[in-house]
C-alpha positions in Angstrom: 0.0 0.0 0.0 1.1 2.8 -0.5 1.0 4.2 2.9 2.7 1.5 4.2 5.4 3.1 1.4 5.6 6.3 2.6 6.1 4.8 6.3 9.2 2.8 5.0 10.5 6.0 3.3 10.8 8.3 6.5 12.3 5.0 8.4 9.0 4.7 10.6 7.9 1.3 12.0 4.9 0.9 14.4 6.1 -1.5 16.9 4.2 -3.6 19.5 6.2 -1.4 22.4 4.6 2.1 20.9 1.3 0.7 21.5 2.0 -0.8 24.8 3.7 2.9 25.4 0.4 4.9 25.2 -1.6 1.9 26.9 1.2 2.3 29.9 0.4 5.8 29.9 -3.2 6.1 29.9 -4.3 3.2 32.2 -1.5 2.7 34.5 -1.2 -0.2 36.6 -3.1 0.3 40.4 -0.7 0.2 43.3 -2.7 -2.0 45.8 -0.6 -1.6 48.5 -0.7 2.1 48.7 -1.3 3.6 51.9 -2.6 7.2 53.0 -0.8 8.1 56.1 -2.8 9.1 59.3 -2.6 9.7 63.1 -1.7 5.9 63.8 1.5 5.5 61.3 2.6 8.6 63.0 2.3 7.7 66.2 3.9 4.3 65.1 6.9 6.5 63.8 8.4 7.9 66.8 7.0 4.7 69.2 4.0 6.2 70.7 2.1 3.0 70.5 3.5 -0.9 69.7 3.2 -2.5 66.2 0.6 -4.9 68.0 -1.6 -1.9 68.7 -1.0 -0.7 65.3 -2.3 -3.7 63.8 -5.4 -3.9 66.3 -6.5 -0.4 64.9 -6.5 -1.3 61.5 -8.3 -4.9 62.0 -10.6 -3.0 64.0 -10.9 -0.3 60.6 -10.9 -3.4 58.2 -8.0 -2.0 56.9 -9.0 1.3 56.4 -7.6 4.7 57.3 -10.6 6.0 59.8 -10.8 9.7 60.6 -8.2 10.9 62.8 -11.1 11.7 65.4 -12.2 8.2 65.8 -8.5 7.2 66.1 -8.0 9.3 68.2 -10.7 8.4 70.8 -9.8 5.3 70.7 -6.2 5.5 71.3 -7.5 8.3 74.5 -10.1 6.2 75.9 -7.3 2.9 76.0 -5.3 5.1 77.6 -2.6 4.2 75.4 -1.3 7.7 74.3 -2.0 11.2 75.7 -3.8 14.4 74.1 -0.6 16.0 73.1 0.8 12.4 71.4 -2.5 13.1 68.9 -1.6 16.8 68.8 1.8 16.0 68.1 0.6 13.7 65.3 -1.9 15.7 63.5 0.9 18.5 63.2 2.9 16.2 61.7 0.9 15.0 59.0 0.1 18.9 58.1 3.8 19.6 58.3 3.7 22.0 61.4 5.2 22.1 64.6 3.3 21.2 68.3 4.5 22.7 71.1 3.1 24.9 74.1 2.7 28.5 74.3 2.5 29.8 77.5 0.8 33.5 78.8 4.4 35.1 79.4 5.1 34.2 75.5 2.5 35.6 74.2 3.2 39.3 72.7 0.2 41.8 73.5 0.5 43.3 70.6 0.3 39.9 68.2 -2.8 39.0 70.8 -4.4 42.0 70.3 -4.9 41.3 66.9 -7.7 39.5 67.1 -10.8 39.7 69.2 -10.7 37.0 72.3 -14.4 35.4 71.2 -13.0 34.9 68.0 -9.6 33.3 69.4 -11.7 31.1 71.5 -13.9 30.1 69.3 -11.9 29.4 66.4 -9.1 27.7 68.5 -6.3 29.9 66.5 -4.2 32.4 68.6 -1.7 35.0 67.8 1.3 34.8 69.7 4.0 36.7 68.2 4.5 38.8 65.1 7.5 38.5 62.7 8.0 41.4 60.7 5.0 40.9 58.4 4.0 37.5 59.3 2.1 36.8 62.5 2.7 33.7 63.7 -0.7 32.2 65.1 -1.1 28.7 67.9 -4.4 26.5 66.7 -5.6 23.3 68.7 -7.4 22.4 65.5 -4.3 22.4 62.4 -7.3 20.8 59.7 -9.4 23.8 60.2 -7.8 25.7 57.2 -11.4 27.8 57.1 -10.5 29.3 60.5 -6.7 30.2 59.2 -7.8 31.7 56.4 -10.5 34.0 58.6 -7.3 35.1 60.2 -5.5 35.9 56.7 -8.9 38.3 56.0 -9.4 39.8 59.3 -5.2 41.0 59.8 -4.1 41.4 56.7 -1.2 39.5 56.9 1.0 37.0 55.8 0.6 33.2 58.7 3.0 31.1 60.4 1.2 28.3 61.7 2.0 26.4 65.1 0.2 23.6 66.8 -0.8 23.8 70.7 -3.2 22.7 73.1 -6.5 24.1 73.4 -5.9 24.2 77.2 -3.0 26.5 76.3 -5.4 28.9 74.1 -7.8 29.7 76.9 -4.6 30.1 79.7 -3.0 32.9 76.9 -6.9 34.3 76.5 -7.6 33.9 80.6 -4.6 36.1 81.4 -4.5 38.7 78.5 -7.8 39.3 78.3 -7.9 40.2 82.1 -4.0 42.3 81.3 -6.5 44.1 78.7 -9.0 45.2 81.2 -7.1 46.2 83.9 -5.0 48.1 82.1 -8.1 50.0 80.7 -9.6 50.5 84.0 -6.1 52.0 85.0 -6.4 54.8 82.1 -9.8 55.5 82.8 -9.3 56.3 86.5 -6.1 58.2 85.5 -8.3 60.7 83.5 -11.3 60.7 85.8 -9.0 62.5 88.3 -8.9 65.5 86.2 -12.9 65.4 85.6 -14.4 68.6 88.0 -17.1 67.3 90.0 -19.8 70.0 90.3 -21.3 70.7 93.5 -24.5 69.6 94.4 -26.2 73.3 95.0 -24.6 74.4 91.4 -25.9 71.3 88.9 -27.9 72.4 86.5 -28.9 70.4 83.4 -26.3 71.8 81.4 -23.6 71.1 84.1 -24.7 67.6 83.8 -24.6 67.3 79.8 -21.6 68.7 80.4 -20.5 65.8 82.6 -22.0 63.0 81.2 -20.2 64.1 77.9 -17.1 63.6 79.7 -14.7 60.4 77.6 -13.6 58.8 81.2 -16.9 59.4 82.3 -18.0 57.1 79.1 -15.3 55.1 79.4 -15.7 54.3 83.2 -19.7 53.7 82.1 -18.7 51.6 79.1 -16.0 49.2 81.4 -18.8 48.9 84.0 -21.2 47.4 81.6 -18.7 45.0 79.6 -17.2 43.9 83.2 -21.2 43.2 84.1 -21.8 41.0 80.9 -17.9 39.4 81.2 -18.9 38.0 84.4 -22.2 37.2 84.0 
């Protein structure tokens, strides 16, 4: 034919191995012994927990990888590793580092950049800022939503740790409280310069006056969020 010509001219031969080429390529062959890594291989990894209760996981999982959660629990209520072993593990397998954060650590000012309901309620707290990256503590690393709340609300570029959530609400309990206080201190401070106008004098535009006052709005203001604060 004369195709089959023309082939023979520009020294081109289909071979058997071209075909199998494009088959290898398109349909590769399934790896049946690939594995996803989770909590238990990590905790495996740096002999948290014995191959025997390794193996009783997965027979218990029929093989399967079950939600860290679930592993979790299990490995808790056992009593086979502790809350920080997990913690430890889930950082790992996001590629983060777990340690604790302590109150002293914290930097007001990287604290301060978020509001404490949010910090507690999204488990992510600033601890420090690095030039234009604030480096933020989360008891929850798979929550990527709440990091990337953080991103929009500051503005700025993340470093992601992994803590405790025990060690979130120590850093909120004792800078929040720093927050007031401090607060309270300033409003008293300018409230000793406020006039108070004797009794026989006050008139209703003396009191106006007064009540337009900033540390008298301030002191006001701190009395009613102390009120709600405690309940």
């Amino acid at each position: 034919m004369m195709v089959s010509s023309a082939k023979k001219d520009v020294g081109y031969e289909l071979r058997d191995t071209d075909i199998n080429g494009l088959s290898d390529l398109y349909f590769p062959e399934e790896d049946k012994d690939s594995h996803v890594r989770d909590v238990a291989d990590v905790l495996l990894e740096v002999g948290k927990i014995t191959p025997e209760t390794y193996e009783r996981l997965r027979q218990q999982s029929g093989g399967a990888v079950e939600p860290a959660s679930e592993t979790a629990t299990l490995l808790l209520e056992a009593g086979l590793c502790s809350e920080d072993d997990i913690l430890m593990a889930k950082a790992s397998l996001c590629g983060l580092e777990f340690r604790h954060i302590r109150p002293e650590n914290v930097e007001k000012e990287a604290f301060e950049k978020l509001h404490v309901d949010f910090i507690k309620s999204s488990s992510v707290c600033p601890v420090a800022i690095d030039g234009e990256t604030l480096v933020v503590a989360t008891s929850e690393p798979a929550n990527v939503f709440a990091i990337e709340d953080v991103k929009r609300q500051t503005k700025m570029k993340l470093q992601v740790i992994v803590c405790s959530r025990e060690d979130i609400e120590a850093v909120c309990g004792v800078l929040a409280d720093e927050k007031v206080d401090y607060g309270l201190d300033d409003i008293i401070s300018d409230m000793a310069d406020v006039e108070v106008v004797q009794e026989q004098q006050d008139d209703l535009e003396d009191l106006e006056k007064m009540a337009g006052q900033s540390p008298v709005i301030k002191f006001v203001n701190y009395l009613i969020s102390s009120a709600i604060r405690e309940g």
